[in-house]
Backbone as a ProteinNet text record, in pm:
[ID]
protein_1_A
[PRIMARY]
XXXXXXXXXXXXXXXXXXXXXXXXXXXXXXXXXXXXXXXXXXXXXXXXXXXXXXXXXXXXXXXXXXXXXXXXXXXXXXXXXXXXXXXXXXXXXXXXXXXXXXXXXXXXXXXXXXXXXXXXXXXXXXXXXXXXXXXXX
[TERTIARY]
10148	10258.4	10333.7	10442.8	10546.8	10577	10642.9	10641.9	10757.5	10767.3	10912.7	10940.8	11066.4	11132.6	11207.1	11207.8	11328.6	11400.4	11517.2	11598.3	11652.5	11648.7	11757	11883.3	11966.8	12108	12137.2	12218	12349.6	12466.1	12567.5	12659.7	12624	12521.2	12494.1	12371	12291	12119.1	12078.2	11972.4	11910.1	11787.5	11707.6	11543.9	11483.8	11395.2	11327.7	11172.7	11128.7	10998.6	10948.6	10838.2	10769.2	10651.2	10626.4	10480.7	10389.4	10302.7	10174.2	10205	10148.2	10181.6	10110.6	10033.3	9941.6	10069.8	10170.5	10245.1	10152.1	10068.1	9998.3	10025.6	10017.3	10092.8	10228.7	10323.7	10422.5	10431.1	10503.3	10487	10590	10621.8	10769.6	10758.5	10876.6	10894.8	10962.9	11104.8	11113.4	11266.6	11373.1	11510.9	11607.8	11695.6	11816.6	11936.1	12027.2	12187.7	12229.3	12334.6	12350.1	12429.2	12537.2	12592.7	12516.7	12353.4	12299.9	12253.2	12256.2	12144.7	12132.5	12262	12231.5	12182.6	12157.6	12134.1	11961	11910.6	11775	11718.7	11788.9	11767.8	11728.5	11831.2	11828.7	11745.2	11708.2	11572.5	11432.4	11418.5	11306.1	11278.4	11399.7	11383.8	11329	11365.7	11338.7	11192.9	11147.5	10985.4	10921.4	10942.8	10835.6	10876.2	10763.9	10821.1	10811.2	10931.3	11009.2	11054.8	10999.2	11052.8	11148.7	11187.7	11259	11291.1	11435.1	11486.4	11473.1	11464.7	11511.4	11588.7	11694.2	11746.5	11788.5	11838	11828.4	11938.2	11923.5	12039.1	12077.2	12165.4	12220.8	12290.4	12210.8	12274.7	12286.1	12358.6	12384	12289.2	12261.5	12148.7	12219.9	12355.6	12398.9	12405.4	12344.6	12348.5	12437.3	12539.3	12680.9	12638.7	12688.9	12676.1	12742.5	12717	12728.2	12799.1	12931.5	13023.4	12976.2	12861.3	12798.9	12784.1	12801.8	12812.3	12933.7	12988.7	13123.7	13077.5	13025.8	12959.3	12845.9	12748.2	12644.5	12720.5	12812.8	12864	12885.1	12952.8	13022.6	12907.4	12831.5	12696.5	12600.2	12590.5	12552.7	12593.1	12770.8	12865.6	12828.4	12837.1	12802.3	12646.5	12569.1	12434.3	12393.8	12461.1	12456.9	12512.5	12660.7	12707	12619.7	12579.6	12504.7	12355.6	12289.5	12133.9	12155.8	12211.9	12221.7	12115.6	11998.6	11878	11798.9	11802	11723.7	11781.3	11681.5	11671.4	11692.7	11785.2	11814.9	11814.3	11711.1	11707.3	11740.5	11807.8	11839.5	11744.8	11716.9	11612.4	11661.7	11664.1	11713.1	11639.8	11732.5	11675.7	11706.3	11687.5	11714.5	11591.9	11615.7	11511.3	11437.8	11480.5	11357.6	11429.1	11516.2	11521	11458.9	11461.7	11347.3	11221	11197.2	11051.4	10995.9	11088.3	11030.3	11027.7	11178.2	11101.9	10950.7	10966.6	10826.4	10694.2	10708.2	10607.1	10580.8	10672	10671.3	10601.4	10635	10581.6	10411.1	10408.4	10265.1	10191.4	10221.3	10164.8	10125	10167.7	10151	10292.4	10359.7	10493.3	10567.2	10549.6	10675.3	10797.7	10842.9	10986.6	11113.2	11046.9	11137.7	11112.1	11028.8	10985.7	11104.4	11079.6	11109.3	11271.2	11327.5	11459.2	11513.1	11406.1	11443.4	11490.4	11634	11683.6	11621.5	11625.2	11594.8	11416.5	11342.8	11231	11231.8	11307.4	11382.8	11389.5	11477	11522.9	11421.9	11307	11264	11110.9	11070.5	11010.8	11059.8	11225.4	11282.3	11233.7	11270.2	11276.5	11129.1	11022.9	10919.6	10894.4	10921	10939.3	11003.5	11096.2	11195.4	11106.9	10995.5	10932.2	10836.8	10770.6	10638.1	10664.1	10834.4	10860.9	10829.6	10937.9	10956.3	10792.9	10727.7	10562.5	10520.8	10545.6	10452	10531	10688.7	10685.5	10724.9	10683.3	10669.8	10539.9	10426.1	10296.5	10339.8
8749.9	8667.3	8609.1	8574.1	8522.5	8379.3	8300	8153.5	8162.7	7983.5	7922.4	7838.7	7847.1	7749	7631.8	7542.9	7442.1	7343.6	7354.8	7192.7	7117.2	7036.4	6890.6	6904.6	6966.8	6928.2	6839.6	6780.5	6699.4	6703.2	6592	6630.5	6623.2	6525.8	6494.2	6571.4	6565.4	6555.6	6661	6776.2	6844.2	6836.3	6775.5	6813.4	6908.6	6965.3	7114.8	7124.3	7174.2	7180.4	7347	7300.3	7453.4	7497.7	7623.8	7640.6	7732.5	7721.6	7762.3	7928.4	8005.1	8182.7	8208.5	8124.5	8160.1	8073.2	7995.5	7923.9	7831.4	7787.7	7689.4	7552.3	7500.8	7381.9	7412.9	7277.8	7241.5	7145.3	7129.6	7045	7036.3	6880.6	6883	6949.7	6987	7057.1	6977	6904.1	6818.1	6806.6	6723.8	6740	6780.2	6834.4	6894.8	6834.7	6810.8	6784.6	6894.8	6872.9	6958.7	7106.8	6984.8	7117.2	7242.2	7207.8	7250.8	7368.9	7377.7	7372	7547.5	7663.5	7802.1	7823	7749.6	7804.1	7811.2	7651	7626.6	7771.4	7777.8	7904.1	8030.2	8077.8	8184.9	8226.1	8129.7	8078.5	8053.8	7988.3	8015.8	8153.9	8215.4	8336.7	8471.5	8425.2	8515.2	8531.3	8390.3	8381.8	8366.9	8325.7	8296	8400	8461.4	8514.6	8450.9	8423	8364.5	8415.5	8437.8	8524	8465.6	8338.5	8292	8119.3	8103	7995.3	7897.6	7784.9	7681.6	7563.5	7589.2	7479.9	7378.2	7246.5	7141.1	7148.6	7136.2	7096	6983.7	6909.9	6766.1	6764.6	6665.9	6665.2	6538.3	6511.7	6386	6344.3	6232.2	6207.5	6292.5	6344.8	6417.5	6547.1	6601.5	6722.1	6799.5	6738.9	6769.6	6818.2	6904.8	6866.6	6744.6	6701.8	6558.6	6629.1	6519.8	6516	6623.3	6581	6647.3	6827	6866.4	7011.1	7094.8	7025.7	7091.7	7169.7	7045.4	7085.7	7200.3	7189.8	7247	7398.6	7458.6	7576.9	7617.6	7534.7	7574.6	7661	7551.7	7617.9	7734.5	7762.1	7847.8	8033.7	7980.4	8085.2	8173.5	8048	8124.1	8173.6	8088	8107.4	8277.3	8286.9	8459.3	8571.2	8512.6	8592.7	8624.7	8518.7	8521.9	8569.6	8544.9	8608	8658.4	8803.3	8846.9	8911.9	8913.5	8965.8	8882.5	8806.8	8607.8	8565.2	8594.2	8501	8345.8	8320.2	8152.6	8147.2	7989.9	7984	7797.2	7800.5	7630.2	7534.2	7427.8	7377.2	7200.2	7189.5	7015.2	6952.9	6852.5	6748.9	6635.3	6594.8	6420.4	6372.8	6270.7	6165.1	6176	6287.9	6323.1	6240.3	6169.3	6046.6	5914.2	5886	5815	5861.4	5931.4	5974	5959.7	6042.6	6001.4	5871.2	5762.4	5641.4	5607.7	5615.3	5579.8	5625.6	5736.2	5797.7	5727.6	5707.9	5606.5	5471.8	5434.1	5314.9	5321.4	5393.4	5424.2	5491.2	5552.9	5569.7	5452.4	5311.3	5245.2	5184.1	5320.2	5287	5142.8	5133.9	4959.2	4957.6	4880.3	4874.2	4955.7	4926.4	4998.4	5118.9	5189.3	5264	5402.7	5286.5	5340.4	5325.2	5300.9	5268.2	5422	5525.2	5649.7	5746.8	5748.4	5850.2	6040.8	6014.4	6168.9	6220	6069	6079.8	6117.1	6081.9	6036.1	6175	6235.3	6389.5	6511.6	6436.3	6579.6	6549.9	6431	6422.7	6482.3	6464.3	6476.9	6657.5	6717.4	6870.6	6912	6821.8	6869.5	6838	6725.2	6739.9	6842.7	6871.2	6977.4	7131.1	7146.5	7270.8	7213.2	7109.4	7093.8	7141.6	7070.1	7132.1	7301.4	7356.1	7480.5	7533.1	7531.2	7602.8	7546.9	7435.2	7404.6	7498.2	7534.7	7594.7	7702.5	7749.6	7932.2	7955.8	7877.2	7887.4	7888.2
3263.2	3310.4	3192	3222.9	3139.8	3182.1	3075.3	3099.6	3192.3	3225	3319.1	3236.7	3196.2	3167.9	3243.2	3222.1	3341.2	3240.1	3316.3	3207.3	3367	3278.5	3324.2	3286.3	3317.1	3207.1	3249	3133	3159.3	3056.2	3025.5	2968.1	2790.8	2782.4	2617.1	2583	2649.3	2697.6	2764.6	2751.2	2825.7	2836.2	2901.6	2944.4	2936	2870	2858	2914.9	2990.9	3040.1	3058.3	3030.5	3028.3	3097.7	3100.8	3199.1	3079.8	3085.5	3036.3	3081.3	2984.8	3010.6	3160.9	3238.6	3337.4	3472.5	3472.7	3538.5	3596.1	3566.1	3592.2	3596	3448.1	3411.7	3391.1	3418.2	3386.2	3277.5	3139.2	3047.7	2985.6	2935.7	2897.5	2783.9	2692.9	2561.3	2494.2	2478.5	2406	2493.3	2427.3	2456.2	2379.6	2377.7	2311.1	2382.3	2255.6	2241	2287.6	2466.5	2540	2404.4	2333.3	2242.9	2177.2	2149.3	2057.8	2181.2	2318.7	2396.6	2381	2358	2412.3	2245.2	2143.6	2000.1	2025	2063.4	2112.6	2185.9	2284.5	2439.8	2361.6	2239	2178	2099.1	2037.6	1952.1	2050.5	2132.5	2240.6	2294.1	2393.4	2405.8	2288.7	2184.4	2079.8	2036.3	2042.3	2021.4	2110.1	2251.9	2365	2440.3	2572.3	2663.9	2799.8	2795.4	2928.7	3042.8	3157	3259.9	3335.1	3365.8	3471.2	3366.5	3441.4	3387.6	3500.3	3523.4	3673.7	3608.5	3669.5	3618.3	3779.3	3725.5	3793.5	3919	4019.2	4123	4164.6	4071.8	4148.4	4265.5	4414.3	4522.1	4555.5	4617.2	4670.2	4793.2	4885.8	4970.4	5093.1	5093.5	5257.9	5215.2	5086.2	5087.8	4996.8	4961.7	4886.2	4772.8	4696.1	4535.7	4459.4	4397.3	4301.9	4223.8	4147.5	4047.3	3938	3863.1	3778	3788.4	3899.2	3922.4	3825.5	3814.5	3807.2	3656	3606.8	3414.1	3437	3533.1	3540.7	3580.6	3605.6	3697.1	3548	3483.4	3346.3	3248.4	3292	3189.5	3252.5	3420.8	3468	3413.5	3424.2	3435.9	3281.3	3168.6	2997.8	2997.9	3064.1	3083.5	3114.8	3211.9	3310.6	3222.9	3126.4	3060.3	2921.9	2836.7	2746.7	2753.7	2850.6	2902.2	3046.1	3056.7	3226.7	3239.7	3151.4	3245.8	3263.7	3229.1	3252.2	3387.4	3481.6	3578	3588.4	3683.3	3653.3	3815.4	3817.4	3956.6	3939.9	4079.7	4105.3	4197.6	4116.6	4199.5	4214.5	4342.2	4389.7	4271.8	4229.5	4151.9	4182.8	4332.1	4334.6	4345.5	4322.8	4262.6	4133.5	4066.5	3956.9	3876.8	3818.3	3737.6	3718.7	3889.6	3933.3	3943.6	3969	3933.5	3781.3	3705.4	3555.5	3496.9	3539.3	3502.2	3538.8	3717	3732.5	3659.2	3671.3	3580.8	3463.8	3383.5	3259.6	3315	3346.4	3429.7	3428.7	3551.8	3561.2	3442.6	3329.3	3252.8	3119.9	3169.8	3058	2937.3	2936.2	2821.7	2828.8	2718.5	2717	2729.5	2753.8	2821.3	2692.2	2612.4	2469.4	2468.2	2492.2	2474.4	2681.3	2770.5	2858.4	2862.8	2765.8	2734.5	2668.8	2645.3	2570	2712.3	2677.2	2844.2	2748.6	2650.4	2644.8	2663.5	2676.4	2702.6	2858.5	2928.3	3073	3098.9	3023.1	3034.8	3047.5	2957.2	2934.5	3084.1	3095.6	3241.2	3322.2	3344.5	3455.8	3459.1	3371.2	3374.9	3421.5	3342.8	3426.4	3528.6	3591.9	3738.8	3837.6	3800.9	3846.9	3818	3731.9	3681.2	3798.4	3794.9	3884.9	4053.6	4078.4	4207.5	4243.2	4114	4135.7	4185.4	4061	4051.8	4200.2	4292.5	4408.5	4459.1	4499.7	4641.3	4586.1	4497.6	4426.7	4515.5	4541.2	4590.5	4757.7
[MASK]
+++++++++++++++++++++++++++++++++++++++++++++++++++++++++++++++++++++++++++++++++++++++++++++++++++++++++++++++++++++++++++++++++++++++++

């Protein structure tokens, strides 16, 4: 088997999370400056093997897509053109912001510490990887 990748995008900030070669675990990887983000991709892909991408779906609570789509299509569209045999799959991401604070929370971190949004980011992505891997099962 081959790994999963997942991000969080957003407009500054991307979340990176990863799965273990067995898709077992989900684990964050670190965050990247959205600008930097297809140099990172090119450089991962080159050394890991990655079978499938998931990236994040911002929705609103009635279902809509959220403002933020509009950027995420942008980056889908170069995404497909730049890696078209890389699977990219979309996976709901509401609440996973809240979730990763909490998580922070419950793990102990100090408030300074829970003040890091790219720490924020890169939870969030593994949340969004932990979804994917449950209802892949």
């Amino acid at each position: 088997m081959a790994k999963v990748l997942a991000l969080d995008y957003g407009q500054k900030r991307t979340g990176v999370a990863v799965t273990d070669d067995m898709q077992i675990i989900a684990s964050g990887l670190k965050t990247v400056e959205t600008k930097l983000l297809f140099e990172f991709l090119t450089t991962y892909f080159a050394n890991e093997n990655v079978e499938t991408v998931v990236l994040g779906e911002p929705k609103q609570m009635n279902f809509e897509v959220s403002e933020s789509e509009v950027h995420i299509q942008r980056f889908v569209k170069l995404f497909e053109k730049k890696y078209p045999k890389m699977p990219l799959i979309r996976v709901d991401e509401r609440f996973t912001s809240k979730m990763a604070f909490q998580t922070m929370i419950d793990s102990g971190l100090s408030k300074k510490k829970r003040k890091n949004k790219a720490l924020v980011d890169e939870i969030s992505a593994t949340i969004i990887l932990q979804s994917y891997l449950y209802n892949k099962r």
